[in-house]
FIKEVEX-859685 format. One record per residue: residue number from 1; residue in one letter; chain; y, z, x negated of N, C-alpha, C, CB in turn. Coordinates in pm, 1 decimal, always signed. Glycine has a CB too. Layout:
% residues N
+-----+---+---+----------+----------+----------+----------+----------+----------+----------+----------+----------+----------+----------+----------+
!   k ! r ! c !   nnorth !      nup !    neast !  canorth !     caup !   caeast !   cnorth !      cup !    ceast !  cbnorth !     cbup !   cbeast !
+-----+---+---+----------+----------+----------+----------+----------+----------+----------+----------+----------+----------+----------+----------+
! NUM ! A ! A !        Y !        Z !        X !        Y !        Z !        X !        Y !        Z !        X !        Y !        Z !        X !
...
+-----+---+---+----------+----------+----------+----------+----------+----------+----------+----------+----------+----------+----------+----------+
//
This chain:
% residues 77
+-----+---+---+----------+----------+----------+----------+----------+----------+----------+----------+----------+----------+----------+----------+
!   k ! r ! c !   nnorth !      nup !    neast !  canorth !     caup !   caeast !   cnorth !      cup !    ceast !  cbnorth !     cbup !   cbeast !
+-----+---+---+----------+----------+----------+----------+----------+----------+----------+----------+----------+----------+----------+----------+
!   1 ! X ! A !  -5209.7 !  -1095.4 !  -3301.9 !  -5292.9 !   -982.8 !  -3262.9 !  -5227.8 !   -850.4 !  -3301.4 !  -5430.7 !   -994.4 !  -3326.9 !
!   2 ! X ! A !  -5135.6 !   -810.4 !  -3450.7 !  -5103.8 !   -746.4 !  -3463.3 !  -5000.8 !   -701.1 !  -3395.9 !  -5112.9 !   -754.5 !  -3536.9 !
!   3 ! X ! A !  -4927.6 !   -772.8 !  -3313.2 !  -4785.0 !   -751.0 !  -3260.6 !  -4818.4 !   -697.4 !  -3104.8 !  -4682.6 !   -907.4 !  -3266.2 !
!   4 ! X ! A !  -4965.3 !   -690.3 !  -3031.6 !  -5033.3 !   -651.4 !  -2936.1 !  -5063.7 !   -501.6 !  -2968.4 !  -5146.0 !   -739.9 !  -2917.0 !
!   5 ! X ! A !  -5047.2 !   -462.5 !  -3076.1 !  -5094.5 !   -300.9 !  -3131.3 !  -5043.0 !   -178.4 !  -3065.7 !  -5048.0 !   -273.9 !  -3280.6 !
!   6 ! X ! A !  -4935.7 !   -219.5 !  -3091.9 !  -4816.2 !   -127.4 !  -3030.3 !  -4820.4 !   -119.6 !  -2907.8 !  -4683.1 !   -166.1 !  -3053.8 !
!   7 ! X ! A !  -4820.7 !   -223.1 !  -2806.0 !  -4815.7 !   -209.1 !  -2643.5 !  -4939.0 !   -175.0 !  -2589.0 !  -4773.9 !   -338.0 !  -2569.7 !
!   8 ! X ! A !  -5085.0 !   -180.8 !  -2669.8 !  -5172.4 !   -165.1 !  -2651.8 !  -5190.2 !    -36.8 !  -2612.9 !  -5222.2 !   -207.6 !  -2726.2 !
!   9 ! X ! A !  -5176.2 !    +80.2 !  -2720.7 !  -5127.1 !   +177.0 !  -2787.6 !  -5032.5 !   +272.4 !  -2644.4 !  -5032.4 !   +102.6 !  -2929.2 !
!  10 ! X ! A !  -4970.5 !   +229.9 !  -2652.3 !  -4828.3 !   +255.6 !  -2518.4 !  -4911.5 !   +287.0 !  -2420.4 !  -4712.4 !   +107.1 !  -2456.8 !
!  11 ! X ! A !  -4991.7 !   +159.5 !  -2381.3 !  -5042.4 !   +169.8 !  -2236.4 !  -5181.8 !   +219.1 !  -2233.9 !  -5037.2 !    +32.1 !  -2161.6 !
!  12 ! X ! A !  -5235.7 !   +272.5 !  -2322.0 !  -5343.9 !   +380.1 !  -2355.5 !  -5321.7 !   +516.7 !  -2329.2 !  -5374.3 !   +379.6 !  -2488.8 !
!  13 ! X ! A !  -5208.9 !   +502.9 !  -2387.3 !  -5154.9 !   +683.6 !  -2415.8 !  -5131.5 !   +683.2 !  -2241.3 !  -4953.1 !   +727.6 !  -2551.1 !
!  14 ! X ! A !  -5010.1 !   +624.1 !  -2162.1 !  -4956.3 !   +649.3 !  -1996.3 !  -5107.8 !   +618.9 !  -1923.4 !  -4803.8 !   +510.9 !  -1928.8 !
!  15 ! X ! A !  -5204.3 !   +547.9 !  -1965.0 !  -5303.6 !   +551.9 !  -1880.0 !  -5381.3 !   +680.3 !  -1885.4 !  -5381.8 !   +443.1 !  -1901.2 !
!  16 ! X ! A !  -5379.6 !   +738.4 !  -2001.3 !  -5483.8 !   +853.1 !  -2064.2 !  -5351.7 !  +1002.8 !  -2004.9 !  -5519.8 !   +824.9 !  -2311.1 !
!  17 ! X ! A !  -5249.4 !  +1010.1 !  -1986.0 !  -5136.1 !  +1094.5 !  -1943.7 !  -5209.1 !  +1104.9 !  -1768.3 !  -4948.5 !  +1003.0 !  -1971.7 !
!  18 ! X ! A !  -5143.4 !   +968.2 !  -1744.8 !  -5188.6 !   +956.0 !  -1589.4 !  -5323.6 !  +1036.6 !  -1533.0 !  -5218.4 !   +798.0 !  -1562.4 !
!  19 ! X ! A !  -5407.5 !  +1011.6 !  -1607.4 !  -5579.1 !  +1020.4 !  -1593.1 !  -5548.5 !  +1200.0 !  -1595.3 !  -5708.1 !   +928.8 !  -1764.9 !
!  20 ! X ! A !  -5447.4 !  +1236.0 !  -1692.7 !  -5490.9 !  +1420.4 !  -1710.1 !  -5422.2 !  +1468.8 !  -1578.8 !  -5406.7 !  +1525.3 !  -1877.2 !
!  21 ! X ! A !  -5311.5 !  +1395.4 !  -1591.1 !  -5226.4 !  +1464.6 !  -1471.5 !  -5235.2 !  +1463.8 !  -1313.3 !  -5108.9 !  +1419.8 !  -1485.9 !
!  22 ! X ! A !  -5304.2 !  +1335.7 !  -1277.6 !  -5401.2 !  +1327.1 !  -1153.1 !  -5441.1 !  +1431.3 !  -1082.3 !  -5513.9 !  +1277.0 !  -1181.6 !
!  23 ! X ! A !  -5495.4 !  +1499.3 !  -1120.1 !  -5586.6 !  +1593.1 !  -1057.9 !  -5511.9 !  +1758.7 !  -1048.6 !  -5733.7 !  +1588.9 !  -1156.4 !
!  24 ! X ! A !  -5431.1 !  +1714.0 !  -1134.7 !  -5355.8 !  +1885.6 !  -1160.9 !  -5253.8 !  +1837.3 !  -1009.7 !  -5224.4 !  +1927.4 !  -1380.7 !
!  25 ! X ! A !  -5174.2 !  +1701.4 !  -1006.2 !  -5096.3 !  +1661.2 !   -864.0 !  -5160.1 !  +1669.5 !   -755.4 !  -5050.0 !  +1531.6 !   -853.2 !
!  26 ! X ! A !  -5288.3 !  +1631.2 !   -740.5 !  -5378.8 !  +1632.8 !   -600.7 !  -5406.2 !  +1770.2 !   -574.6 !  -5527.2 !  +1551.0 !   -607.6 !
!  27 ! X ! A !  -5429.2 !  +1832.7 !   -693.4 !  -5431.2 !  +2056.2 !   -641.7 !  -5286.3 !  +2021.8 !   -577.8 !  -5417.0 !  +2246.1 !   -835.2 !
!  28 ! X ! A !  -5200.4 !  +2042.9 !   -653.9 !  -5068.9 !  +2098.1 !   -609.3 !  -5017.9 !  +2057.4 !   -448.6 !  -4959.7 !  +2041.5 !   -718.4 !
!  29 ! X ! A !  -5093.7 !  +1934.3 !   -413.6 !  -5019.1 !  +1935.2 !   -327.5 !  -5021.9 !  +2011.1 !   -181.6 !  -5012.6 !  +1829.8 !   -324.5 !
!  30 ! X ! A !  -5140.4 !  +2064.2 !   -188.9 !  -5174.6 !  +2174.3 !   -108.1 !  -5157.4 !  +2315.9 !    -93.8 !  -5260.7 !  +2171.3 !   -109.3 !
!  31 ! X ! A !  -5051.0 !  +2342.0 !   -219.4 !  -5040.8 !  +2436.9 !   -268.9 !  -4870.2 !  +2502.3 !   -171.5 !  -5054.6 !  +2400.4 !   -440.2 !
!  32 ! X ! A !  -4871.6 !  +2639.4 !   -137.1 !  -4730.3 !  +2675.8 !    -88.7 !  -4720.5 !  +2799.2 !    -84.7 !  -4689.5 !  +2629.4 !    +36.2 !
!  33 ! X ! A !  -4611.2 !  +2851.6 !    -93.2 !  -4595.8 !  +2996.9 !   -164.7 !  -4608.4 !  +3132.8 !    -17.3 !  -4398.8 !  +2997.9 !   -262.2 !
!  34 ! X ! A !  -4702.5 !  +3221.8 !    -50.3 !  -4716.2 !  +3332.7 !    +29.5 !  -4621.4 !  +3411.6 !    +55.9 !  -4795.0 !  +3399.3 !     -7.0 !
!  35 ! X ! A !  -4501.9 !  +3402.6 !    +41.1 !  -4410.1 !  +3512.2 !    -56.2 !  -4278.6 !  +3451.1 !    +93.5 !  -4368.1 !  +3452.9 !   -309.1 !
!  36 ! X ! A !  -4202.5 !  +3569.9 !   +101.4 !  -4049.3 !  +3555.9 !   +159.0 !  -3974.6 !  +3602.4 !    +70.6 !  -4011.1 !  +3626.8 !   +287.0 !
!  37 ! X ! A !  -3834.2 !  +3551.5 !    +35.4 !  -3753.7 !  +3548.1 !    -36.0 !  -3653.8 !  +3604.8 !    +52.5 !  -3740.2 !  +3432.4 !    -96.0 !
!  38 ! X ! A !  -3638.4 !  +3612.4 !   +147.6 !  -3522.5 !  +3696.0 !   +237.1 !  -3554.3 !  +3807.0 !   +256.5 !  -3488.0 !  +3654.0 !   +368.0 !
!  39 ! X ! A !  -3695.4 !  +3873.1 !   +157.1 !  -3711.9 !  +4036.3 !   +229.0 !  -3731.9 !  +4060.7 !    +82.4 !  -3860.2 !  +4093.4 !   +365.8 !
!  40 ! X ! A !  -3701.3 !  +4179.0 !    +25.9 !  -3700.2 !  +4156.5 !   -162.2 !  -3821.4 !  +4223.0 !   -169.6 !  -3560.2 !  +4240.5 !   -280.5 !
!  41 ! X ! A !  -3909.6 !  +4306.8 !    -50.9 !  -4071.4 !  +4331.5 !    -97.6 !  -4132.0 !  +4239.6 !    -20.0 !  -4144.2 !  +4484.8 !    -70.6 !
!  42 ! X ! A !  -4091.6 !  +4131.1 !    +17.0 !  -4216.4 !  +4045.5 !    +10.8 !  -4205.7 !  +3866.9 !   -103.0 !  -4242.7 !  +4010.1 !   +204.2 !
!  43 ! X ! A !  -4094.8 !  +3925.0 !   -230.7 !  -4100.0 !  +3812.7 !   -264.8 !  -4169.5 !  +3814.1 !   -398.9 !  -3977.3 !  +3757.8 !   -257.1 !
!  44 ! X ! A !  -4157.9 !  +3732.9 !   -506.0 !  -4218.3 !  +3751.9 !   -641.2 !  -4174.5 !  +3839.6 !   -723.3 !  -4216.5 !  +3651.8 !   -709.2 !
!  45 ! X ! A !  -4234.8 !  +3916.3 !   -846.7 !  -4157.8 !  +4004.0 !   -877.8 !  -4215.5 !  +3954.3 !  -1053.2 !  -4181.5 !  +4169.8 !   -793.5 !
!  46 ! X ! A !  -4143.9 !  +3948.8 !  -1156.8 !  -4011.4 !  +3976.5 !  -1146.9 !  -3912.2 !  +3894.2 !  -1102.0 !  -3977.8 !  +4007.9 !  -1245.0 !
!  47 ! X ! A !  -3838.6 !  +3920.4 !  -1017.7 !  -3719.2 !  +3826.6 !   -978.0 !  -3514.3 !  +3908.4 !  -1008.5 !  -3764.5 !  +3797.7 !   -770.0 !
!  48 ! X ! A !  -3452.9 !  +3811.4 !  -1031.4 !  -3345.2 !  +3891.3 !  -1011.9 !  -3284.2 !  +3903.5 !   -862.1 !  -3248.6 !  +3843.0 !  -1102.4 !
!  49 ! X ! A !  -3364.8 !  +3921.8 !   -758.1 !  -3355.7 !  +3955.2 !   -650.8 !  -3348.8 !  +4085.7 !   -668.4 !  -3439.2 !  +3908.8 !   -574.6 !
!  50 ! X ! A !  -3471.2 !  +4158.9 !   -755.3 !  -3448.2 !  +4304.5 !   -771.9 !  -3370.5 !  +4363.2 !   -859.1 !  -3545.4 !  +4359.7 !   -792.2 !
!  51 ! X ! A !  -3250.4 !  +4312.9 !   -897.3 !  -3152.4 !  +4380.3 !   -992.7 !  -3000.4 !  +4393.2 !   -934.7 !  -3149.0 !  +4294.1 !  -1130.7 !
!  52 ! X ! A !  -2928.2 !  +4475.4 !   -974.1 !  -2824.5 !  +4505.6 !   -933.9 !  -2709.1 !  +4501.9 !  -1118.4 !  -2859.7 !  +4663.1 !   -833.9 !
!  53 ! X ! A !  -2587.5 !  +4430.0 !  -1068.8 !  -2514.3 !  +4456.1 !  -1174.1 !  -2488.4 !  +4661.7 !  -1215.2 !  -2366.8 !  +4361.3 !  -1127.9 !
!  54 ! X ! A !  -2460.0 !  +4662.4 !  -1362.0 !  -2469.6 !  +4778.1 !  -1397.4 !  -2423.8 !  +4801.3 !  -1551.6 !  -2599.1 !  +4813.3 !  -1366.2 !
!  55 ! X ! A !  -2290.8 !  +4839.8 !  -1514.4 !  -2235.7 !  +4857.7 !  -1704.5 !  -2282.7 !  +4964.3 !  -1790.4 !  -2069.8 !  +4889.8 !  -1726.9 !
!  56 ! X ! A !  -2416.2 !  +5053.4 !  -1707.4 !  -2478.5 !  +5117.3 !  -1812.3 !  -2623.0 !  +5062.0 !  -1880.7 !  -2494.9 !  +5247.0 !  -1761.1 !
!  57 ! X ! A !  -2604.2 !  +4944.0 !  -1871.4 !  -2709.5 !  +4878.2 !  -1942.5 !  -2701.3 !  +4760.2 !  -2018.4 !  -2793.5 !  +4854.6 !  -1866.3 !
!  58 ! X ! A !  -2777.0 !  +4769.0 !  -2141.5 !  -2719.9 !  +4646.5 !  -2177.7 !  -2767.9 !  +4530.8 !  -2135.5 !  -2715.9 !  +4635.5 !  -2293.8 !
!  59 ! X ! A !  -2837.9 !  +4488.4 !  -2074.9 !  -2820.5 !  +4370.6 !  -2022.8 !  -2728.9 !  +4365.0 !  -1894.1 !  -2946.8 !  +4321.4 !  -2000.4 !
!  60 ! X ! A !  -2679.9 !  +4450.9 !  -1855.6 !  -2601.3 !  +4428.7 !  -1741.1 !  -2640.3 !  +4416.0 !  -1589.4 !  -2546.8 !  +4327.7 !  -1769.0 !
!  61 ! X ! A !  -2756.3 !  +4445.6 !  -1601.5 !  -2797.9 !  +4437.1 !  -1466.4 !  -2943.0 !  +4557.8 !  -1471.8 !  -2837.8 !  +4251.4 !  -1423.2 !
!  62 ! X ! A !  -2986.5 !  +4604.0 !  -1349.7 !  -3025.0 !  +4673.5 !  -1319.6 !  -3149.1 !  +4703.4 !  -1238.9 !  -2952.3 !  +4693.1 !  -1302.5 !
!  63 ! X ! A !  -3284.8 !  +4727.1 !  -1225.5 !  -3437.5 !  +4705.1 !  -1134.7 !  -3345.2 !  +4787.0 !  -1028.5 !  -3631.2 !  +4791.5 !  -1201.5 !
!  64 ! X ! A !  -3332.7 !  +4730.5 !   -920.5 !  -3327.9 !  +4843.7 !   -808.5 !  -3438.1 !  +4792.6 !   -703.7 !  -3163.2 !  +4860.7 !   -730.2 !
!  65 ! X ! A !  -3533.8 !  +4848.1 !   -710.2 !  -3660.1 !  +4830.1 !   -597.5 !  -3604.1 !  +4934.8 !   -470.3 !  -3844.2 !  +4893.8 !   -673.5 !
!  66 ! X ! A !  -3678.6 !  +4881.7 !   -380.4 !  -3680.5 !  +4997.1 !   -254.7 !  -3755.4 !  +5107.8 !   -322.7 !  -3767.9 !  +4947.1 !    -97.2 !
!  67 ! X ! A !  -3729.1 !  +5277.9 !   -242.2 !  -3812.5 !  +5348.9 !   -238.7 !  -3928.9 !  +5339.6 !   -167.3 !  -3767.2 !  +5426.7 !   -222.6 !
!  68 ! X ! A !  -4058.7 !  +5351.8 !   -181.5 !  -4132.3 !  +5355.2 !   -156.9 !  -4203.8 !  +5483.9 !    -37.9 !  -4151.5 !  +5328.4 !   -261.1 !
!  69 ! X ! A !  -4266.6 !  +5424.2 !    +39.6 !  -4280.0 !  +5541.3 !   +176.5 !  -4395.2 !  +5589.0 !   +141.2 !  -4287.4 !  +5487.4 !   +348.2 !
!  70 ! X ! A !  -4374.8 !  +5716.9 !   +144.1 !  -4448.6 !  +5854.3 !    +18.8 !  -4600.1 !  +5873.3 !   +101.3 !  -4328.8 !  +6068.1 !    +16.3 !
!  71 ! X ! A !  -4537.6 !  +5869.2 !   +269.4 !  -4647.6 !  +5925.2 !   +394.6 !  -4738.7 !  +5787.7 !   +401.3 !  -4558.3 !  +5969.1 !   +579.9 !
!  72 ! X ! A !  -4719.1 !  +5649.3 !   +389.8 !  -4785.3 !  +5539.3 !   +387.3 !  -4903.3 !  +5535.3 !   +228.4 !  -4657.2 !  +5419.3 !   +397.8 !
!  73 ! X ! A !  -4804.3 !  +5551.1 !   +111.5 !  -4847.2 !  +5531.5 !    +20.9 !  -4841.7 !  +5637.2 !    -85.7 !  -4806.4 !  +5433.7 !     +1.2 !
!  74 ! X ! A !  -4884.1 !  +5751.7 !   -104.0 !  -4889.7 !  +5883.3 !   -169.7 !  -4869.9 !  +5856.4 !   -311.6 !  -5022.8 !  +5960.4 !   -144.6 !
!  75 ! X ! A !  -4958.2 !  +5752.4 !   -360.0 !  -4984.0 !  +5731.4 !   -497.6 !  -4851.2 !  +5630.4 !   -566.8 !  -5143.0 !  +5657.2 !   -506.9 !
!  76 ! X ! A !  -4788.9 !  +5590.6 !   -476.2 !  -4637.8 !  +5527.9 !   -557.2 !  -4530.3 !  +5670.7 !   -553.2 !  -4544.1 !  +5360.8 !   -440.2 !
!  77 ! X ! A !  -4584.5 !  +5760.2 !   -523.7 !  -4470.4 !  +5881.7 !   -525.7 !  -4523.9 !  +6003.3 !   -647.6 !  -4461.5 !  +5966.6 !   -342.2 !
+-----+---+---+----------+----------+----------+----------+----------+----------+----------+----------+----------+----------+----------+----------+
//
């Protein structure tokens, strides 16, 4: 009986894993990203899509966003 402890144990824990993770897999799988990655304002931010190399910084790289259109959007200017 004692030598049943251990595998018992094992297959408690992957059944009780399985049981949490279920439901977080059945969301996901419906899940898909809003975002384009070939246009750098329509993708996630922060990304290093928006950086540019740059030896005046120390990390070496750089935010370069688009400017923003002043007549569309007043309040980003």
């Amino acid at each position: 009986m004692a030598s049943n402890l251990p595998r018992t144990r094992r297959f408690l824990l992957i059944v009780a894993f399985l049981a949490l993770l279920w439901p977080s897999l059945a969301l996901a799988a419906g899940v898909h990203a809003l975002f384009d990655l070939e246009t750098p304002t329509g993708g996630p931010f922060p990304s290093n899509l928006f950086t540019v190399f740059d030896l005046g910084h120390n990390t070496l790289r750089r935010v370069n966003l688009p400017k923003p259109d002043c007549l569309v959007r007043v309040s980003d200017c």
